[in-house]
C-alpha positions in Angstrom: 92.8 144.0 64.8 95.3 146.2 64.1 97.1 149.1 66.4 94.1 151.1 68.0 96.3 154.3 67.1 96.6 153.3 63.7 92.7 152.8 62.8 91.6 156.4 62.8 90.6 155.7 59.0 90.6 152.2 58.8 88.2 151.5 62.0 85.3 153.3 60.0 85.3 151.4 57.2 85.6 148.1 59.3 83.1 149.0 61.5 80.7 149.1 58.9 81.6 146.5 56.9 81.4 143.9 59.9 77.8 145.6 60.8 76.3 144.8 57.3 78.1 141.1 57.6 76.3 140.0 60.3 74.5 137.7 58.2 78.2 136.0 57.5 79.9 136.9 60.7 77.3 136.0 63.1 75.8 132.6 61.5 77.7 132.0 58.4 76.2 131.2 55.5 74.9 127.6 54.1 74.6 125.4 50.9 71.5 124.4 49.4 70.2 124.1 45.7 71.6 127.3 43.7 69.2 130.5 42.7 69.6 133.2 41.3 67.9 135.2 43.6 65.4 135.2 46.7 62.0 133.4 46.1 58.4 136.0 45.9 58.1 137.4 49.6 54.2 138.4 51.4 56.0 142.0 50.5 56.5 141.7 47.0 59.2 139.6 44.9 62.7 140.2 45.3 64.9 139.5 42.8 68.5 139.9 43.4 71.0 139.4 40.7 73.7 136.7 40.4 77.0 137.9 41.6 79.3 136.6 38.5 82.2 135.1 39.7 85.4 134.2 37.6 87.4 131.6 39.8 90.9 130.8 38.9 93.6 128.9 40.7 96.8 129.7 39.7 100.0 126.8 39.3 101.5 127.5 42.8 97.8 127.2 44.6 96.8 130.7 44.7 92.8 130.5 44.3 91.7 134.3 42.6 88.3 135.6 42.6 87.5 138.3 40.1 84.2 139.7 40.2 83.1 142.8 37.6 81.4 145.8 39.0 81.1 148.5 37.1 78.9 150.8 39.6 81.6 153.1 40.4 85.5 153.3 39.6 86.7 151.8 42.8 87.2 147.8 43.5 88.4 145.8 46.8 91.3 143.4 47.6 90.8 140.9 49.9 93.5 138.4 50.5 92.0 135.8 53.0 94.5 133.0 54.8 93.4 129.7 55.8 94.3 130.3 59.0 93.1 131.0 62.6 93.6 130.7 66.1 92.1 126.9 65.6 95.4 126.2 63.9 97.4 126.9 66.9 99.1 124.6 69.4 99.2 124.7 73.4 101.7 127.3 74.7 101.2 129.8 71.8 97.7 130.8 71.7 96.8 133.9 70.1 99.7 133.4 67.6 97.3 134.3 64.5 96.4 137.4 65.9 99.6 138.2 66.6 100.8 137.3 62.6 97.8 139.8 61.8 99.7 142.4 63.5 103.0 141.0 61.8 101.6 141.6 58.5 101.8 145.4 59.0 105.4 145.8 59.6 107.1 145.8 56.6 107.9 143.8 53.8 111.2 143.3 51.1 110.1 146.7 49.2 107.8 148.4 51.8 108.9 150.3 54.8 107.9 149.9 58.2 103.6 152.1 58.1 104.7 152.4 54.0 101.4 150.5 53.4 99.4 152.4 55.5 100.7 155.5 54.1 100.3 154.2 50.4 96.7 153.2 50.7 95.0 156.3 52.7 97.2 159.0 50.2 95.5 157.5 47.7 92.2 157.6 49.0 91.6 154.3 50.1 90.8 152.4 53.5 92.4 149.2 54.7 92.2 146.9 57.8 93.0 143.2 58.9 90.8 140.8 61.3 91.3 137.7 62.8 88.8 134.6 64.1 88.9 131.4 65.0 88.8 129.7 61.5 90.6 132.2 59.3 92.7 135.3 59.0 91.8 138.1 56.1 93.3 141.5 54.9 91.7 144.1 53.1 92.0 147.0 50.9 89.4 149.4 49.0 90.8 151.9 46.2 90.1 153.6 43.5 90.2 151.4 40.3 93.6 153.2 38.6 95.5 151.9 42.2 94.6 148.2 41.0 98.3 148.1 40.9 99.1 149.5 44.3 96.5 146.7 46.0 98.4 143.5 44.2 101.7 145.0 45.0 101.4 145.6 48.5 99.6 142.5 49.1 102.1 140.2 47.0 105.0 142.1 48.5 104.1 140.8 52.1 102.9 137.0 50.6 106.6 136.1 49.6 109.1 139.0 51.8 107.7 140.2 55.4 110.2 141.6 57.1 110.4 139.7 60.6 112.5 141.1 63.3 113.1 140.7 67.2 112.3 144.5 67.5 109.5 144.1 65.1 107.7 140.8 67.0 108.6 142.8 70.6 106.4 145.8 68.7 103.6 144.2 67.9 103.9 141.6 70.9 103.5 144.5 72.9 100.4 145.9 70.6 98.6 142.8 71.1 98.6 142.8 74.7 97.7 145.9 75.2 94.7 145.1 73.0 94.0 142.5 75.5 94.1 144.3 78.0 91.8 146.9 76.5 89.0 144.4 75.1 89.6 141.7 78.1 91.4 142.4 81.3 90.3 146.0 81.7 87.1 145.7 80.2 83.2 145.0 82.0 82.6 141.1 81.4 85.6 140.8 78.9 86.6 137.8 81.0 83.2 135.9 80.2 83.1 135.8 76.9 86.8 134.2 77.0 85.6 131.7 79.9 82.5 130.8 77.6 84.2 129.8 75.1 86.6 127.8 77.0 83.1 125.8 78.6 81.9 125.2 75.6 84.8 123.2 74.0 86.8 120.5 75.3 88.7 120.6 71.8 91.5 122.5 72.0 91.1 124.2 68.5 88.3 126.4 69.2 88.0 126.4 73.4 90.6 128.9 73.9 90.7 132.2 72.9 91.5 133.8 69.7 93.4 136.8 71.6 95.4 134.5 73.5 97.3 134.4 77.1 99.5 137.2 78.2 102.7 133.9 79.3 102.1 132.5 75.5 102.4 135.9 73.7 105.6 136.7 76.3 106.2 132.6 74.9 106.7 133.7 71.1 109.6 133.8 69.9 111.8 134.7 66.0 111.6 130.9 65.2 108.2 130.8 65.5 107.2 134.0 63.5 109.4 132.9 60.9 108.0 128.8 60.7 104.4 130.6 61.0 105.0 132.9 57.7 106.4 130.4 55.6 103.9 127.4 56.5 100.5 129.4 56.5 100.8 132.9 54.4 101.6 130.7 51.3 99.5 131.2 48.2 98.4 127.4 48.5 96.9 128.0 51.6 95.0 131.8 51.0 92.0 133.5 48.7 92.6 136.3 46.7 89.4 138.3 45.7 88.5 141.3 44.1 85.4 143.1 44.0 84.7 146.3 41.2 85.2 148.8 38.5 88.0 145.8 36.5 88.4 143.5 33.5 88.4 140.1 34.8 91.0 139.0 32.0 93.3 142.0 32.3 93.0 141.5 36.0 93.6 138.1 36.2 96.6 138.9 34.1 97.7 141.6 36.9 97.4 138.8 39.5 99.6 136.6 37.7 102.6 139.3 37.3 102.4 140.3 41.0 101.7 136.6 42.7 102.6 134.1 40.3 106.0 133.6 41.3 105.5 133.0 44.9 106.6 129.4 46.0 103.8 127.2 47.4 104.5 125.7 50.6 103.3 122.2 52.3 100.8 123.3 54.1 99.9 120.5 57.6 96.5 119.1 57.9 94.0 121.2 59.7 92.9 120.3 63.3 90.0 117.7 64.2 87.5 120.3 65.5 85.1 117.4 66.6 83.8 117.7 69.8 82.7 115.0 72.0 79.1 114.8 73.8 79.8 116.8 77.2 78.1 115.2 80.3 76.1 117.7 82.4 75.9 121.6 82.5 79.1 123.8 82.7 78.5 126.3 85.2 80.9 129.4 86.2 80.7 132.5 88.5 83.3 135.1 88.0 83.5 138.2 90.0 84.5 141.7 87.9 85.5 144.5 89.7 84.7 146.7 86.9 81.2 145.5 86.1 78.6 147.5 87.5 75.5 144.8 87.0 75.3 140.7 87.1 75.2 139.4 83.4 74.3 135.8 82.4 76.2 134.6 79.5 74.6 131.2 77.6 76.4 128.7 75.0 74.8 125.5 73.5 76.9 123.6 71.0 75.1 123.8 67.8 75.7 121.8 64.4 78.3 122.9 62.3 78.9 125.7 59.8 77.4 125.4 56.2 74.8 122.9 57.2 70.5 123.1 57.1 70.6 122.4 61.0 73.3 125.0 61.5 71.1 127.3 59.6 67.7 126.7 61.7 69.5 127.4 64.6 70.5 130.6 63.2 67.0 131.4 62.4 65.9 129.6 66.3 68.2 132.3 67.9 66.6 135.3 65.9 63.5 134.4 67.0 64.7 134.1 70.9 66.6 137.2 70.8 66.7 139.3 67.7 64.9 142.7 68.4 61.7 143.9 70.4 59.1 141.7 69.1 61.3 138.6 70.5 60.6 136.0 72.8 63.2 137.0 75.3 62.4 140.8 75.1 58.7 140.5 74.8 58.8 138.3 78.2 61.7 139.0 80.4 62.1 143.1 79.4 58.7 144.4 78.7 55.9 141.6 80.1 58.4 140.5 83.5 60.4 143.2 83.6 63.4 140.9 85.0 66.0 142.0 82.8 67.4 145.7 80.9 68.9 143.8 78.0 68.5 140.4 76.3 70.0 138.7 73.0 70.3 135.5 71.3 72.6 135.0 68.4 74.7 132.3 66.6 78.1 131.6 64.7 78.6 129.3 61.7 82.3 127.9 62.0 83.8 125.3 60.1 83.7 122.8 62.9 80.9 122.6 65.8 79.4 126.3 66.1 77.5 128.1 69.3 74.3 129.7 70.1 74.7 132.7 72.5 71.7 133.8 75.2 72.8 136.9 77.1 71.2 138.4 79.5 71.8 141.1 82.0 68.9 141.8 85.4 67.3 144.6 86.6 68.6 146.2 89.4 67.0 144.2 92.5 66.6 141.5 90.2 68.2 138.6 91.9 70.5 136.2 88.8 69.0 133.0 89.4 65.4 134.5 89.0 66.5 135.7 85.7 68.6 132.3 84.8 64.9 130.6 85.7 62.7 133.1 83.6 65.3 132.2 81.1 65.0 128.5 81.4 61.2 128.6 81.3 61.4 130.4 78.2 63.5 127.6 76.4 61.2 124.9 77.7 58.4 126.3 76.7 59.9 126.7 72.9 61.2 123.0 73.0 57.7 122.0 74.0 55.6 124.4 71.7 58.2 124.7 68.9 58.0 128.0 66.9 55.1 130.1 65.3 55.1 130.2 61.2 54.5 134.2 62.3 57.9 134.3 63.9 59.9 132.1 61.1 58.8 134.7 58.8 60.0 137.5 60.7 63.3 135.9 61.0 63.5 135.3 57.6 62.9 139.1 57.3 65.6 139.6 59.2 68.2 137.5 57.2 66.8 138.6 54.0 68.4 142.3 54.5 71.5 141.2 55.7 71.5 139.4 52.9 70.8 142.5 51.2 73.2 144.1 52.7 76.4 142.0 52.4 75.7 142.8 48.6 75.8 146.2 49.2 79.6 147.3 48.2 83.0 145.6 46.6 83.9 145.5 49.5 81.0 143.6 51.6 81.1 141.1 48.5 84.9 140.9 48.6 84.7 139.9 52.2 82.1 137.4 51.9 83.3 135.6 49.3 86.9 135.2 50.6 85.3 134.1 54.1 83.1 131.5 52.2 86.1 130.1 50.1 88.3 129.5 52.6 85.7 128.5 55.4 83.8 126.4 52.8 85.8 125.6 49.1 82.4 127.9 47.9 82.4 131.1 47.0 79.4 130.5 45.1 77.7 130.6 48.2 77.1 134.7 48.0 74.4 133.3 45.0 72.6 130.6 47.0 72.3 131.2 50.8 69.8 134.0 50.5 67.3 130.7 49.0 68.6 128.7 51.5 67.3 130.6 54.1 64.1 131.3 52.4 63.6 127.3 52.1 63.4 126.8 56.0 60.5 125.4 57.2 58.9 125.6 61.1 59.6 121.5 61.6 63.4 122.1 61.1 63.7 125.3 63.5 61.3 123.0 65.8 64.0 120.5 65.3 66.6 122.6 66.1 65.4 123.7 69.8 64.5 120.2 70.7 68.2 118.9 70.0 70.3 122.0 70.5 68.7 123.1 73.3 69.9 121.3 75.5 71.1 121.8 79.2 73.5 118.9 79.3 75.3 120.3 76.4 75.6 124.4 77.5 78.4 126.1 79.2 77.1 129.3 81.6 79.1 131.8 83.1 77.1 134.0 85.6 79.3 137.5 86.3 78.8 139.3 89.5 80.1 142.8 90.4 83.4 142.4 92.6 81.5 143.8 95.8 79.0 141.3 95.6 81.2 138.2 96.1 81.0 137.8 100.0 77.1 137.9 99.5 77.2 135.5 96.0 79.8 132.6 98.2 76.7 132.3 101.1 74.7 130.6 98.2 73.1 132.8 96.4 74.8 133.1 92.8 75.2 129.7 92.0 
């Protein structure tokens, strides 16, 4: 993310864009036959129209998305690099997040907070984020700027301006953010530990934030080798979202980013993971937590795939809302625990399921890791309701909804789904995709992902607790 100091403006817009992209951001997205909208629903038919996408890839790689909206005289820029923390080697993790930063520092023609100062005088909102499969920048302006977006953006493609007191800057930045989101924050070292668990390959188990010895590790050369091999126009998505003539646009495109060299661009990493042998299990003790919290992973299938998309609806169903399993039984009917969720993530390689969990005060962990347990037998052995597939479905259909809501929701998605997936066409198809589960393949999906051989749990205990937890009581 970018400078907390900076994001008075931008944080808004982010915020709320990432909210309504749940549906891509927390299990993203699938491929199944196209549609052009969602099948007749028990609440009436729904028909959502087809998101008309012209899709051009220019001679030096560049792929550009152009979609017409004509709602209201603003449109969106996305620019959206293949590129993540998954790309990066031992010794220098959190290196993408870092380039994020980079990005905002100046280019050839652009001063050092010029683009920042460019796009909020003229009324517009901008941001950046980083994950583990992909790195994408953002803009939303008023249609007469169309200009101002592909200028700024091409200016920092082909001619950042990389410095020693520049990298120290936003070196600095970054580890401040850590320590704000990680080291100083209540259970910020779980979700890092989870992750690292759940993943013996080295692409996705560490952490897209990184160590505080590899940031202090980066040096010039790097930066420099980074920029030229990944923010090429071979290896990024450029999309825009509104109030624009696809032809005139595209032409705009080609003034402002045709000339920008394409680069070699190295394989991406195996992200296969190999069958672990036996539960993970950690304790960590936070001085700054004030309750235990039980964090869950299982390895589910893949990104973009009907079993990755069951286990998104599987994890709804565990731990989306009140009327869940998890809520319904361990908050309201056993009264073991004051908050519960289940979600997934839909990566390119091997994706997650999440179970959180946090216990009552008196409540002692393992009873709550047991209640938790019994719940996931009983849905392996049971399997789902048809009553509970449609509520999920519920669900997913209005984030579905909702990721259609503005240029710059569609921008987003369709940038994430080209790069994670080679198809942006997905923005037209998933909503049917998700429609077309049935109860046998969710049923599926707990029998074979569920599984306790293949999670990673970290159980966090407050700091004043460890004496009692190392008798025997934790683990």
């Amino acid at each position: 993310m970018l400078q907390r100091v900076r994001r008075t403006r931008a944080t808004a817009v982010l915020a709320t864009s990432l909210a309504a992209l749940t549906f891509l951001g927390a299990s993203f997205w699938a491929r199944n036959s196209r549609a052009d909208g969602i099948p007749a629903t028990a609440a009436g038919e729904l028909n959502v129209p087809r998101v008309k996408i012209m899709d051009t890839k220019l001679p030096n790689g560049l792929r550009v998305l152009i979609v017409a909206d004509h709602t209201a005289p603003v449109y969106a820029i996305d620019v959206c690099y293949n590129v993540g923390s998954r790309n990066e080697r031992p010794g220098r993790t959190g290196f993408a997040h870092l380039f994020e930063h980079m990005m905002f520092e100046g280019s050839e023609n652009v001063g050092k907070g010029e683009h920042f100062i460019l796009i909020f005088n003229n009324g517009g909102e901008m941001n950046g984020t980083t994950n583990e499969d992909r790195t994408t920048y953002f803009e939303e302006l008023p249609t007469n700027q169309l200009d101002l977006g592909l200028f700024l953006e091409s200016d920092r493609m082909k001619s950042l301006t990389i410095t020693q007191d520049k990298l120290d800057n936003q070196r600095n930045a970054v580890q401040e953010e850590r320590r704000l989101g990680v080291d100083n924050e209540p259970y910020g070292k779980a979700e890092v530990d989870l992750g690292n668990l759940a993943y013996d390959n080295f692409a996705y188990k560490h952490s897209t934030i990184g160590s505080m010895a590899d940031l202090d590790a980066a040096s010039i050369d790097d930066v420099r080798e980074f920029f030229r091999i990944y923010y090429a126009p071979n290896n990024a998505v450029l999309t825009l979202v509104g109030d624009l003539d696809p032809e005139a646009t595209l032409e705009k495109v080609k003034k402002y980013f045709g000339s920008i060299p394409s680069q070699t661009i190295p394989p991406g990493p195996d992200l296969n993971e190999e069958t672990h042998y036996g539960e993970r299990r950690e304790v960590i003790y936070d001085q700054l937590a004030r309750l235990p919290q039980i964090s869950i992973a299982y390895r589910i299938a893949r990104g973009n795939t009907p079993e990755n998309r069951a286990a998104r609806a599987l994890a709804l169903i565990l731990g989306q809302g009140r009327s869940s399993r998890l809520y319904q039984h361990l908050i309201k009917e056993k009264q073991l625990a004051i908050q519960v969720s289940s979600y997934s993530d839909n990566r390119i390689g091997p994706s997650l399921l999440y179970i959180n969990a946090t216990p009552r005060p008196g409540v002692k962990v393992e009873d709550l890791q047991k209640a938790i347990d019994e719940e996931i037998a009983a849905v392996k052995k049971d399997g789902v309701t048809a009553a509970e597939l449609s509520k999920a479905k519920a669900i997913l259909r209005r984030q579905y909804i909702q990721t259609r809501a503005s240029d710059l929701f569609m921008a987003l998605t369709m940038g994430d789904l080209a790069v994670k997936f080679n198809d942006p066409e997905l923005i037209n198809t998933v909503g049917a995709s998700y429609e077309a589960l049935t109860v046998e393949q969710v049923n599926e999906a707990a029998k074979k992902y569920l599984d306790r051989d293949q999670r990673a749990v970290v159980i966090t205990l407050p700091g004043k607790q460890e004496a009692d937890a190392t008798k025997g009581g934790a683990q």
